[in-house]
C-alpha positions as semicolon CSV with decimal commas, in nm:
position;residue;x (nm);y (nm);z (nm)
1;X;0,000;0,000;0,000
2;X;0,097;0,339;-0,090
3;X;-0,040;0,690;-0,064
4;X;0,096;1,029;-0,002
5;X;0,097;1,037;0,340
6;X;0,315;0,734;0,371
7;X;0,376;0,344;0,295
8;X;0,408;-0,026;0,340
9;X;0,790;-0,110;0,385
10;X;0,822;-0,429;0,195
11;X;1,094;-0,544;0,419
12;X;0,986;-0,547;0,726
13;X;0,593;-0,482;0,651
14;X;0,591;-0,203;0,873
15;X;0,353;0,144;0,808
16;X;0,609;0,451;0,720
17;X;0,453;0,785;0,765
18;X;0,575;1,055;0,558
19;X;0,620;1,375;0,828
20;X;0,794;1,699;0,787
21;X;1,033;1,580;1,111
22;X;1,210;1,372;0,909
23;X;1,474;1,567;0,810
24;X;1,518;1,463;0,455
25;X;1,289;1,573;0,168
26;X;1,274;1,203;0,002
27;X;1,154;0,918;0,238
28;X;1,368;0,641;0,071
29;X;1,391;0,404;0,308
30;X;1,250;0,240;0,656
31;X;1,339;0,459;0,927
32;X;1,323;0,076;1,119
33;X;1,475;-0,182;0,907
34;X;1,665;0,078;0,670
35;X;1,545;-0,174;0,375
36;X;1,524;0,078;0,083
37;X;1,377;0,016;-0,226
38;X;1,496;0,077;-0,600
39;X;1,281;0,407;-0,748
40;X;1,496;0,681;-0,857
41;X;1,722;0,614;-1,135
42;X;1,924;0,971;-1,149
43;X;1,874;1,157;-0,847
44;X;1,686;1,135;-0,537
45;X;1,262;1,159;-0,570
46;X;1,267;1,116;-0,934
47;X;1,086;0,737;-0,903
48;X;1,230;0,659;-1,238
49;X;1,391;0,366;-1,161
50;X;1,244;0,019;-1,319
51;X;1,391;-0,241;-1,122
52;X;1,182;-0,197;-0,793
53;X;1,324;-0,464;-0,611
54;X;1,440;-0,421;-0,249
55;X;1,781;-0,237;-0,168
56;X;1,967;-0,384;0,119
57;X;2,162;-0,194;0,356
58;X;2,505;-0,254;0,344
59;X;2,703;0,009;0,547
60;X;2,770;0,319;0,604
61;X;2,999;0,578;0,460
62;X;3,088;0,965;0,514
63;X;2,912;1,240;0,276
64;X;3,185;1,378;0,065
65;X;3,244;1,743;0,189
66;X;3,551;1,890;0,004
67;X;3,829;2,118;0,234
68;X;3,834;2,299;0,509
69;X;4,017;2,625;0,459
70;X;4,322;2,456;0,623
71;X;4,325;2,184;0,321
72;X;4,182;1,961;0,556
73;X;3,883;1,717;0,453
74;X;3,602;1,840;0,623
75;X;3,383;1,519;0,749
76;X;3,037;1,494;0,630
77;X;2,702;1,308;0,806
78;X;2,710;0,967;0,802
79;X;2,465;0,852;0,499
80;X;2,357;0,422;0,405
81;X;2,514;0,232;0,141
82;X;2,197;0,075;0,002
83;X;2,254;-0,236;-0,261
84;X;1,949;-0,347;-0,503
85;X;1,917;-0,682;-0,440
86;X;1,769;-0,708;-0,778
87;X;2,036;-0,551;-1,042
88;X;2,332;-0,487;-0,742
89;X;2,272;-0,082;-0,788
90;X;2,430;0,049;-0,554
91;X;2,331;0,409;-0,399
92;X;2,386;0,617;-0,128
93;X;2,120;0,746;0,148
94;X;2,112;1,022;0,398
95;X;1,988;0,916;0,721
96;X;1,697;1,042;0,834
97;X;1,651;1,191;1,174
98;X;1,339;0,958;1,275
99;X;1,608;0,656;1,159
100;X;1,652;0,396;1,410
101;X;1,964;0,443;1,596
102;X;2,072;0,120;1,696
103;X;1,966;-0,053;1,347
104;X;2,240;0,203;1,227
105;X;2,523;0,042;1,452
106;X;2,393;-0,322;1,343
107;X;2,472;-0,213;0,975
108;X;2,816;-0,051;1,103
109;X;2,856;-0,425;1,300
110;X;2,740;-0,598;0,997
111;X;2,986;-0,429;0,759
112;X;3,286;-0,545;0,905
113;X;3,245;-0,883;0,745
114;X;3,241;-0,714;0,393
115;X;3,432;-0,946;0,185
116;X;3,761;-0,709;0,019
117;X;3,570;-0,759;-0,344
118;X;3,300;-0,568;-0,229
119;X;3,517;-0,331;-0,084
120;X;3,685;-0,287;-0,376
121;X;3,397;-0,235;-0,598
122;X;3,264;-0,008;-0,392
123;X;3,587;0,213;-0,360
124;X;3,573;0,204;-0,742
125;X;3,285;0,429;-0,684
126;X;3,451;0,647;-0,501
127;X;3,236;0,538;-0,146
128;X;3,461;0,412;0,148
129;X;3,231;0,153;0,374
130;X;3,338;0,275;0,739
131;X;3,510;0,024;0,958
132;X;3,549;-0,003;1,367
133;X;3,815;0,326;1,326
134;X;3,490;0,491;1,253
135;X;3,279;0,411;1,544
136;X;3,380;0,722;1,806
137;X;3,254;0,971;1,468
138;X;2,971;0,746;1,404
139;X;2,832;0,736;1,773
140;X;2,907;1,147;1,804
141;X;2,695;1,209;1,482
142;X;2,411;0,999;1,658
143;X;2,436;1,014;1,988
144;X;2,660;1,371;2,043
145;X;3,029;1,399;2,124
146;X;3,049;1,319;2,510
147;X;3,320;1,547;2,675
């Protein structure tokens, strides 16, 4: 089922209401699960997509953000790495702020067992999966930076 005001998640068969508190303009995926499903083809929200199989979550990564003045890389909010179990897309998610935290550290967990293939193909695309180096930054983006 699927109206404007929100969805079925196929996934995990939860209802997901479509709010303005979400922080995101494009609900695309389960703020519970984090299942996703494949819509857009070329940019978020354009539901041009064909496949429309499920996209699984598959880890996390940094938004790219350029340089600081300094030269330094400036590090960006933690978005999903979402792969279409259907045609292996792969595509990249912010978080939403209604997102379940602690599904969001299961993903981290779950990454760690990435095989190096996938690793590599996914560093092909320029996206680096984040590893256990990345936990303190991943826990102060959720959780705030405790002094």
């Amino acid at each position: 089922m699927n109206n404007k005001n929100g969805f079925e998640c196929e996934h995990c068969k939860k209802w997901i209401e479509i709010t303005e508190f979400m922080g995101t303009e494009h609900r695309n995926h389960c703020p519970f699960c984090l299942w996703s499903k494949h819509v857009d083809l070329n940019k978020p929200g354009d539901r041009k997509a064909k496949c429309k199989a499920e996209m699984k979550p598959i880890g996390l990564t940094f938004k790219h953000e350029g340089l600081d003045r300094y030269g330094k890389l400036k590090q960006g909010e933690i978005m999903l790495i979402h792969e279409c179990v259907g045609c292996g897309k792969i595509n990249i998610n912010r978080l939403a702020g209604d997102d379940d935290s602690s599904q969001i550290i299961s993903i981290l967990d779950e990454s760690q067992n990435t095989s190096a293939e996938k690793r590599e193909e996914l560093n092909k695309q320029n996206i680096k999966i984040l590893n256990n180096s990345d936990r303190e930054e991943v826990n102060n983006q959720l959780f705030g930076k405790i002094e």
